[in-house]
MARKOL-736361 format. One record per atom (N, C-alpha, C): y, x, z. Coordinates in steps of 0.02 Angstrom, whole numbers, plus 50000, padded with zeros to 5 digits. Atoms other than C-alpha are relative to their C-alpha. Example, Ala and Ser with C-alpha at 12.3 -4.5 7.8 and 13.67 -1.06 7.14 Angstrom:
499415004550000
497755061550390
500605004550000
499414995849997
499475068450357
500554996150037
This chain:
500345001549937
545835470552965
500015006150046
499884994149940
545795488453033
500485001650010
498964998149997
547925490253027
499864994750048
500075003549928
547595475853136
500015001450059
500784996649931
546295481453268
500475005550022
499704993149974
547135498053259
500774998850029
499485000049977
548865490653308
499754994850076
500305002949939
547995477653419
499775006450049
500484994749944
547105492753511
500865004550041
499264997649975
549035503353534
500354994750034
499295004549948
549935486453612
499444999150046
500434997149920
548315486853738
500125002350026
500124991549973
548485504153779
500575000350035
499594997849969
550135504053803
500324998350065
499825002749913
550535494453952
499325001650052
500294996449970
549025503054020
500285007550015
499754993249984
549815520953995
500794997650038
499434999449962
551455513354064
499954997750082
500214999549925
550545506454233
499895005350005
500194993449999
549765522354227
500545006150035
499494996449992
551345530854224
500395000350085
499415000549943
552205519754346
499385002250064
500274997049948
550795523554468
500065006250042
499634993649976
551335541754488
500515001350025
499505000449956
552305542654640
500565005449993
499494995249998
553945551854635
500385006250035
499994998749944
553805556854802
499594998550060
500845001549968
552205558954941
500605001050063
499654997749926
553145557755150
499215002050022
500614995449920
551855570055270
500254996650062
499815000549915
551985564755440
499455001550025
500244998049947
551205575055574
499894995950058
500165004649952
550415562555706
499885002450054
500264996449947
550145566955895
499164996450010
500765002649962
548185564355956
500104995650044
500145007249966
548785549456062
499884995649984
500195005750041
548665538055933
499264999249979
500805003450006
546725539155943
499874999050038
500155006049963
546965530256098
500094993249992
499795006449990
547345515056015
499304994050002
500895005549987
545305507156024
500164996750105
499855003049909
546135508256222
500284994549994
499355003850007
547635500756187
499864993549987
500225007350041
546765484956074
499504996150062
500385001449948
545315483656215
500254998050060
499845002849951
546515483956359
500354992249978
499785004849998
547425470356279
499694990450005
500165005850017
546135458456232
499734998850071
500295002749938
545465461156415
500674995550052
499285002749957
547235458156491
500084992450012
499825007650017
547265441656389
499334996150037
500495000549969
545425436956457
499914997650060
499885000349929
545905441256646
500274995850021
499295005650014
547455429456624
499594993650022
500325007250011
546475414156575
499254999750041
500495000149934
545075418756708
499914995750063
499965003149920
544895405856842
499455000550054
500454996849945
543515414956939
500285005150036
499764995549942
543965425057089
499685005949988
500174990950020
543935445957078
499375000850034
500314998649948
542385447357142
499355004349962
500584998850033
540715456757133
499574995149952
500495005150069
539815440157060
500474998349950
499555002950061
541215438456941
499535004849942
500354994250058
539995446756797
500424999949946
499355000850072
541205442456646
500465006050030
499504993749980
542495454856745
499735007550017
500454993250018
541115466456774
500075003549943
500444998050063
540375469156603
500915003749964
499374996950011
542505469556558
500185006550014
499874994549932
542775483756689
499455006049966
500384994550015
541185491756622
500015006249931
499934999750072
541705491956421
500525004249984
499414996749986
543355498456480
499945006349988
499954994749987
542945512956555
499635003449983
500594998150076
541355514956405
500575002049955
499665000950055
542715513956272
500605006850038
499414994149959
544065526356399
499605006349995
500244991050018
542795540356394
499785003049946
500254996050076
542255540356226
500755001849970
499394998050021
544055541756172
500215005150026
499844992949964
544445555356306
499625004949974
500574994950033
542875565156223
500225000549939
499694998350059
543715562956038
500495001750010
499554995349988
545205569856112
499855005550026
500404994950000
544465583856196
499485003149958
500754996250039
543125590056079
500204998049929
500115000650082
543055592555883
499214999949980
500875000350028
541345587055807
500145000749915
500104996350072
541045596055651
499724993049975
500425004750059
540485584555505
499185000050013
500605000450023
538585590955476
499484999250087
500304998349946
538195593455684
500184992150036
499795005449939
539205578955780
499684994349992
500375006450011
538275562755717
499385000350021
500735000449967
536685570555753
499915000550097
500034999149932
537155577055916
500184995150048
499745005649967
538045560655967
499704996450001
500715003850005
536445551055910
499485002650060
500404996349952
535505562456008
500134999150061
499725002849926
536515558656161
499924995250030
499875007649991
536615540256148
499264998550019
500815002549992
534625540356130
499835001750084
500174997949952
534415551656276
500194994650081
499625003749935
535615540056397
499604994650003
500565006550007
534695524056331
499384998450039
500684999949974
533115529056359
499985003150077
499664998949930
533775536856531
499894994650067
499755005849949
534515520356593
499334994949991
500615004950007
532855511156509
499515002150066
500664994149936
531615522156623
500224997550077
499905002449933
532725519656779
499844993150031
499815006050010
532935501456746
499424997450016
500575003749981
530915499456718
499715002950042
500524999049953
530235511156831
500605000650077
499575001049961
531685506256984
499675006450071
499964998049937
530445515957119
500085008449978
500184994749986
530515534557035
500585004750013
499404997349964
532265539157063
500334994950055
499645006049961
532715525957210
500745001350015
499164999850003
534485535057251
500304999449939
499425001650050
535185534957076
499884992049987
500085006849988
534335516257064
500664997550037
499285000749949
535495512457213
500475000449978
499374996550004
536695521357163
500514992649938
499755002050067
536865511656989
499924991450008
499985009349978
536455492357075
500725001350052
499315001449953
538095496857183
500565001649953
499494999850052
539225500957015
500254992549951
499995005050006
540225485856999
500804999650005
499144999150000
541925490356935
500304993149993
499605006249997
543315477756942
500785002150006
499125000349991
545165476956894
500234995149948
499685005450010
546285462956872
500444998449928
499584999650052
547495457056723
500635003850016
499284994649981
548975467856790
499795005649999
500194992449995
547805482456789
500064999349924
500264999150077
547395479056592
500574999449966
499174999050028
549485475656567
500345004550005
499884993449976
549895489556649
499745006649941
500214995750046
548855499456529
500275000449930
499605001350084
549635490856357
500655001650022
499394999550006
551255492656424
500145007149995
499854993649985
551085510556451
500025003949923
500444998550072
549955514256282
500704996449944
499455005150056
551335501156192
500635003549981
499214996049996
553055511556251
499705006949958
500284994250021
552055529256207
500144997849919
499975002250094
551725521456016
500594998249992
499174998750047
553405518055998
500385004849977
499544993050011
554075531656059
499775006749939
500344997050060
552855541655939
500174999549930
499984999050068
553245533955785
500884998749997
499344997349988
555185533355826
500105006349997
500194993149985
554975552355862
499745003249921
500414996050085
553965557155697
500474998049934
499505000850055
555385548555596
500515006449985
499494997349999
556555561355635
499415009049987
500304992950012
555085576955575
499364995649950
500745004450039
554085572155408
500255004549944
499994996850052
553905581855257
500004996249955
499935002950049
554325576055074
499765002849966
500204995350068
553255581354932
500244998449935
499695003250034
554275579654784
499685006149936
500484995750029
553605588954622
500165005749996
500064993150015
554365605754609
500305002350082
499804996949930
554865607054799
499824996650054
500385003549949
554535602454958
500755000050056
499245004049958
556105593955085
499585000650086
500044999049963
555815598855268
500504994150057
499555002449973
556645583555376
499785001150054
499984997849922
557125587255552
500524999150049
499515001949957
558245582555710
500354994249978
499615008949983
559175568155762
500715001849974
499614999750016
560405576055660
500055000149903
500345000750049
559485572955506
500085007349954
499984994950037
559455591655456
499385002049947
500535000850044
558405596355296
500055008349973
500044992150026
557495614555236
499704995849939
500255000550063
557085613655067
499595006449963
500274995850018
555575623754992
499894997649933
500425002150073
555375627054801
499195002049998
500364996950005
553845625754763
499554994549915
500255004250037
553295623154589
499515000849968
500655002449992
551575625654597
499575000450048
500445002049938
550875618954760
499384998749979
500604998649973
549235622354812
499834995650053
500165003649922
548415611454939
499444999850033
500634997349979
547075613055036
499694991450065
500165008649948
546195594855155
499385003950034
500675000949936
544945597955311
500174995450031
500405003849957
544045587455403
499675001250058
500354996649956
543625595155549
499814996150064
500355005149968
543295579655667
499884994249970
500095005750025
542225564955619
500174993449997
499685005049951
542695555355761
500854995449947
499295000350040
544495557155689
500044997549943
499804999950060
544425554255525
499834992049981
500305009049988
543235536355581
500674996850016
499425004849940
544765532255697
500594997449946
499565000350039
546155534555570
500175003749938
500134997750050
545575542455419
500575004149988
499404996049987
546685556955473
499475007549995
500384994849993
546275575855450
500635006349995
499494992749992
547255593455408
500345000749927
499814997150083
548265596755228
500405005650036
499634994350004
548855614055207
500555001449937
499565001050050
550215614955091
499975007549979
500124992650037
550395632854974
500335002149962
499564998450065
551895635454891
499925007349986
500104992550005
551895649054786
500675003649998
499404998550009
553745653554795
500035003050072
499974999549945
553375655054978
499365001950069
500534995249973
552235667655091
499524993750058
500225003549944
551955656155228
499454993249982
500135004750005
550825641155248
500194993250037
499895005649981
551245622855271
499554994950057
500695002149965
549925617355404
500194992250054
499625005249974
550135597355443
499364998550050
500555004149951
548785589755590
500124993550001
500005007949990
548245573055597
500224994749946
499655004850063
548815565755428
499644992849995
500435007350025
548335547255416
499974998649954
500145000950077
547445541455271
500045007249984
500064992450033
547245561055216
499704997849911
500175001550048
546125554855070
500624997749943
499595001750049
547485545154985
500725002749982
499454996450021
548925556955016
499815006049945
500204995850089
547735569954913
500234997149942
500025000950055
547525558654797
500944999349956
499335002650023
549365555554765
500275006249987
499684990350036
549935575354765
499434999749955
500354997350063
548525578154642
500194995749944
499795003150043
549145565354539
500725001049985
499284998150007
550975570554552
500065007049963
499824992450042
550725589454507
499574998149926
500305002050075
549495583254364
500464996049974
499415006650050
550795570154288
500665006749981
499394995450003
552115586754320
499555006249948
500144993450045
550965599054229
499964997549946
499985000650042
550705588154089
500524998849980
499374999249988
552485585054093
500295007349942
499604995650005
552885603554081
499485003049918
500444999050056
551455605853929
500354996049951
499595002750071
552235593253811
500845002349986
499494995450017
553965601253845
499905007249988
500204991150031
553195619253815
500004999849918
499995000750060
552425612053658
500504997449947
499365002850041
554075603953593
500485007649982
């Protein structure tokens, strides 16, 4: 009964240690992203307004409120994105300080809103804000945002790093030229240095560290950062135990 169990328990195991195995990628691609691609909350927003405007059969007008509130969300959603491109918010400071902001405006626009007589010019000011633009304004915007993302990830094909386990493959130009760094025990290093960022496209910084080689590897913007760690740490671990059972042989 236990020659059993105990062979029953090894034909378990083993197609667990051989998923296991096959899980360990052979090869991790880096690609370096430009910061335009955390305009795409624009890009998705202008489109669904575009489609919206389209099927609109109310005239552009101040009482058009549906094209208002559109117009207003727009150019809500255009400056918070211009502010995560301009500005890095640290991890432990930016949530509070951005909380802190949001409260302050709130309670701001609440105050104006209920007490209308104690600032009467910004009152005014803010009953005559009554943006408005059409579906050719909101096509105009995807088409622009649409060509850019192409051209971006067309563009980043031809510059992406290969992490392969004892070296590292440098691809580059439209002539597909390639540097090759040994490096066979990379070091790596992951920040996080905007929150914003990392919400948008769970993108951040890996530093690469060969030791064969003085310099550092420094990629920006990696999407998904989390799971490319996890995949080099699982590649040099599968390669060190690797190089341990051929030591010990």
């Amino acid at each position: 009964m236990s020659d059993a169990a105990a062979n029953q328990t090894v034909t378990n195991a083993s197609p667990r240690g051989k998923k296991t195995a096959e899980k360990t990628p052979e090869k991790i691609f880096l690609i370096s992203y430009p910061k335009i691609l955390f305009l795409y909350p624009v890009f998705l927003f202008s489109l669904v307004a575009a489609i919206w405007m389209s099927f609109s059969d109310q005239p552009l007008t101040e009482e058009n409120v549906s094209a208002v509130v559109v117009a207003t969300l727009f150019l809500g959603i255009l400056a918070v994105n211009l502010v995560i491109l301009s500005f890095d918010f640290p991890r432990t400071t930016s949530l509070t300080l951005f909380f802190f902001l949001a409260a302050v405006v709130m309670a701001f626009v609440l105050w104006v809103r209920l007490q209308p007589g104690v600032l009467p010019t910004l009152t005014a000011l803010l009953a005559g804000f009554h943006p408005l633009a059409n579906a050719t304004f909101y096509w105009t915007i995807v088409a622009i945002l649409g060509v850019i993302f192409v051209l971006v990830f067309i563009v980043v094909r031809f510059d992406y790093w290969e992490v392969r386990p004892n070296e590292l493959l440098h691809h580059h130009g439209f002539l597909a030229n390639m540097e090759r760094v040994y490096a066979p025990s990379l070091r790596i290093d992951k920040e996080i240095g905007d929150v914003f960022e990392y919400l948008l496209l769970r993108s951040g910084r890996l530093i690469l560290h060969p030791s064969d080689d003085r310099r550092s590897i420094i990629l920006d913007n990696v999407p998904f950062i989390n799971k490319k760690e996890e995949a080099i740490t699982r590649m040099l671990g599968a390669l060190q135990v690797q190089l341990r059972d051929d030591s010990s042989r």
